[in-house]
ROBATOR-787956 format. One record per residue: residue number from 1; residue in three letters; chain; x, z, y of N, C-alpha, C in turn. Coordinates in nm, 2 decimals, decimal comma, padded with zeros to 4 digits. Each point is the difference from the previous one (the first is absolute). Layout:
[mardo NUM ALA A [X Z Y] [X Z Y] [X Z Y]]
...
***
This chain:
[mardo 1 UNK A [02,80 -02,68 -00,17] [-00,13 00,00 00,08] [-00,02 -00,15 00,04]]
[mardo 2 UNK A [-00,14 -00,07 -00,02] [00,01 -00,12 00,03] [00,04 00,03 00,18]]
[mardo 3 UNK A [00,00 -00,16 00,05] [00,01 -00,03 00,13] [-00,13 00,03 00,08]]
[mardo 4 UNK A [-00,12 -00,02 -00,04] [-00,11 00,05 00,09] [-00,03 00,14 -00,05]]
[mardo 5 UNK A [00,01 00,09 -00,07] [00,00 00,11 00,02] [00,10 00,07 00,06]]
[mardo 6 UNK A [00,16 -00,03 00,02] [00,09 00,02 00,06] [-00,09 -00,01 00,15]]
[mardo 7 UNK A [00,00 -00,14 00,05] [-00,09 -00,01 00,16] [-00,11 00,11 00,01]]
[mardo 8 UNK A [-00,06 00,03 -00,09] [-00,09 00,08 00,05] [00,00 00,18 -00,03]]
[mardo 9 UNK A [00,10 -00,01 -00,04] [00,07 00,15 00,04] [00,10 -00,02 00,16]]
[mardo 10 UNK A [00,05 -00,07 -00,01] [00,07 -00,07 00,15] [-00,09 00,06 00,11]]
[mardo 11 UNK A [-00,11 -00,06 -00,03] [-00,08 -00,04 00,10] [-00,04 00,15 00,04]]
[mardo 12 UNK A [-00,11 00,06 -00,11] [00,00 00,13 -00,02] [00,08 00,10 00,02]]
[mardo 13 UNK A [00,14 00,00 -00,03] [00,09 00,09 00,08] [00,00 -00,02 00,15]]
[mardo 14 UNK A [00,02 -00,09 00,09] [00,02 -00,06 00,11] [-00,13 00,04 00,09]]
[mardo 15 UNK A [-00,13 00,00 -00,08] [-00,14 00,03 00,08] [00,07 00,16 00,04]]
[mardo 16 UNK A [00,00 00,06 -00,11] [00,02 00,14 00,01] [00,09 00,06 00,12]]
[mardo 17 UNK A [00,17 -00,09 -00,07] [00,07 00,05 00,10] [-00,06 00,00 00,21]]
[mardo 18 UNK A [-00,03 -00,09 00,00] [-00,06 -00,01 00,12] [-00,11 00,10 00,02]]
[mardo 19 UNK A [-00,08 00,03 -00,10] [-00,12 00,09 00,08] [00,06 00,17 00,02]]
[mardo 20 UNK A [00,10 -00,03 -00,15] [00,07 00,18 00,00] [00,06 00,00 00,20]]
[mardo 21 UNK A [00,10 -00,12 00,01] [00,08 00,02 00,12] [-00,14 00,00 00,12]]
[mardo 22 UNK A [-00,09 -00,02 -00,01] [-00,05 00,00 00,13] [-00,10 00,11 -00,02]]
[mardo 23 UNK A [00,02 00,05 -00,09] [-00,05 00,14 00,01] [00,09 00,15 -00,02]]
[mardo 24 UNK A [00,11 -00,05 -00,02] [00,13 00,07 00,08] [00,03 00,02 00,09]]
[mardo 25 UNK A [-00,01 -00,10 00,10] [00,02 -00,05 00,16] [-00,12 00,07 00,06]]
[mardo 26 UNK A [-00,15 00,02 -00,05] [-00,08 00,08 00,05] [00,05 00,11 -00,03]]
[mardo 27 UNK A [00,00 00,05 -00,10] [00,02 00,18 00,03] [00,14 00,01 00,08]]
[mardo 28 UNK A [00,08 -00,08 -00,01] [00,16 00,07 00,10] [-00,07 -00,04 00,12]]
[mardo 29 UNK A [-00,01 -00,06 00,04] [-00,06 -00,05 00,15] [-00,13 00,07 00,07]]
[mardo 30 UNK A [-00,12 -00,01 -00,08] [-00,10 00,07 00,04] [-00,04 00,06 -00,08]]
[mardo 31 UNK A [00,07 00,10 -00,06] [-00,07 00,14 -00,07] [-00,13 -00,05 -00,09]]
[mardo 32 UNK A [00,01 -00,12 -00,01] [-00,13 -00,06 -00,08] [-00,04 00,00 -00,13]]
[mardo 33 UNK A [-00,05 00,04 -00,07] [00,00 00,02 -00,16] [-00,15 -00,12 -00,03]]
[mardo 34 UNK A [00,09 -00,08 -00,14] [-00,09 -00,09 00,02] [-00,15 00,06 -00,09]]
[mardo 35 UNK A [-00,09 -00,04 00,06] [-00,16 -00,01 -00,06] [00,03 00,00 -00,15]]
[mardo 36 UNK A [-00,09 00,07 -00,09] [-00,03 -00,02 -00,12] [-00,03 -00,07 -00,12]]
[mardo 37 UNK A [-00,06 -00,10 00,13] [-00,06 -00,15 -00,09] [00,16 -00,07 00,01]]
[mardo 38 UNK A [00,08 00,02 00,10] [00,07 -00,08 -00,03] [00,13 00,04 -00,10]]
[mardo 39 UNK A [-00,01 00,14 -00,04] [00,10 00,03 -00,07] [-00,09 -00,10 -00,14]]
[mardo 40 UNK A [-00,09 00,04 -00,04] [-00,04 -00,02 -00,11] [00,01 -00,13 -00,02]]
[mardo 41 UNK A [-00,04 -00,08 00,08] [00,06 -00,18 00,02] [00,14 00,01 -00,06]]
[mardo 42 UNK A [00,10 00,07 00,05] [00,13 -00,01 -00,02] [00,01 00,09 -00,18]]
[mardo 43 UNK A [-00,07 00,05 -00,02] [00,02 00,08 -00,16] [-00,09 -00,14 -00,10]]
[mardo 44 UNK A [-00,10 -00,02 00,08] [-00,02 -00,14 -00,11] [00,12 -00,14 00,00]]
[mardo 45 UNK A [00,05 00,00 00,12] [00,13 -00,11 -00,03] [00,05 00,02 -00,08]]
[mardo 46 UNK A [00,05 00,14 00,04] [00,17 00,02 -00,10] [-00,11 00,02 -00,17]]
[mardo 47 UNK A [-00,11 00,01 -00,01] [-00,04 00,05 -00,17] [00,00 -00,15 -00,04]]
[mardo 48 UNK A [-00,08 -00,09 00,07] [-00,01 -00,16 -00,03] [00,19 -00,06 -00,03]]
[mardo 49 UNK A [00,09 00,03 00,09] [00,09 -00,02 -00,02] [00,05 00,07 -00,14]]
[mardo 50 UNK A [-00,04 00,10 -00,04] [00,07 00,10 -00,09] [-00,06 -00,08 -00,17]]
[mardo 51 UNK A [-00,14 -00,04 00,06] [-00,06 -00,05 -00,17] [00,03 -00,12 00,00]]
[mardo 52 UNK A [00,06 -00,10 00,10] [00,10 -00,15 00,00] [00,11 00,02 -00,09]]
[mardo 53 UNK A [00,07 00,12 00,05] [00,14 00,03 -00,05] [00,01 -00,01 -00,12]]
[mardo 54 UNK A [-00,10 00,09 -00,06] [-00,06 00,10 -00,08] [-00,06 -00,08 -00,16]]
[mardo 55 UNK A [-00,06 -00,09 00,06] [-00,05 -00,13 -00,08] [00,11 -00,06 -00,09]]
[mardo 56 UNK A [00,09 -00,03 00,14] [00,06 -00,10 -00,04] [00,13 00,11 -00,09]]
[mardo 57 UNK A [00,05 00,07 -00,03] [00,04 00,09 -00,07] [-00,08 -00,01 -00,12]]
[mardo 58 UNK A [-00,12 00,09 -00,03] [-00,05 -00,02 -00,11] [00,01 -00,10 -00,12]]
[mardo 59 UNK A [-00,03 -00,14 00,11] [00,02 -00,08 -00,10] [00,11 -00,05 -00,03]]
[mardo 60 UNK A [00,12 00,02 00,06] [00,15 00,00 -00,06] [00,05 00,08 -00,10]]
[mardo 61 UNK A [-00,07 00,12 00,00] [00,00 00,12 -00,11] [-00,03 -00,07 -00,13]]
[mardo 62 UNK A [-00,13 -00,04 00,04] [-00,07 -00,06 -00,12] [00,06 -00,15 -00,07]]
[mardo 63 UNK A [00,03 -00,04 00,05] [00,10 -00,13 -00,04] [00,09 00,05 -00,04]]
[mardo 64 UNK A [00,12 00,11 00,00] [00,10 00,02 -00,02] [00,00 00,08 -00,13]]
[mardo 65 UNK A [-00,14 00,07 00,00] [00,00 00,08 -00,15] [-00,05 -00,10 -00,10]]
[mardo 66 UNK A [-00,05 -00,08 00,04] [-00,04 -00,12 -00,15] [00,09 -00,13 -00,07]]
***
């Protein structure tokens, strides 16, 4: 994986982790479930993370069969 796609899965994992944990800390603490907009904010991270990964796979696939 180059070096700036590496950072920006970094980066990308690290956004996440943070929003998952502070919306963990709401529901144990205040029974809080978070809003829907913001699940879905968090389901387009991890997809944008998933077609970075994802990318960058394919075209290793493809290099490797020719």
């Amino acid at each position: 994986m180059s070096q700036t796609k590496r950072e920006q899965v970094i980066s990308h994992l690290r956004y996440l982790r943070q929003e998952l944990r502070e919306m963990h800390l709401d529901i144990n603490q205040d029974g809080l479930f978070p809003e829907p907009g913001e699940l879905r904010g968090m389901m387009a991270q991890m997809e944008a993370l998933l077609e970075l990964v994802e990318g960058n796979t394919r075209i290793q696939s493809n290099s490797e069969a020719a």
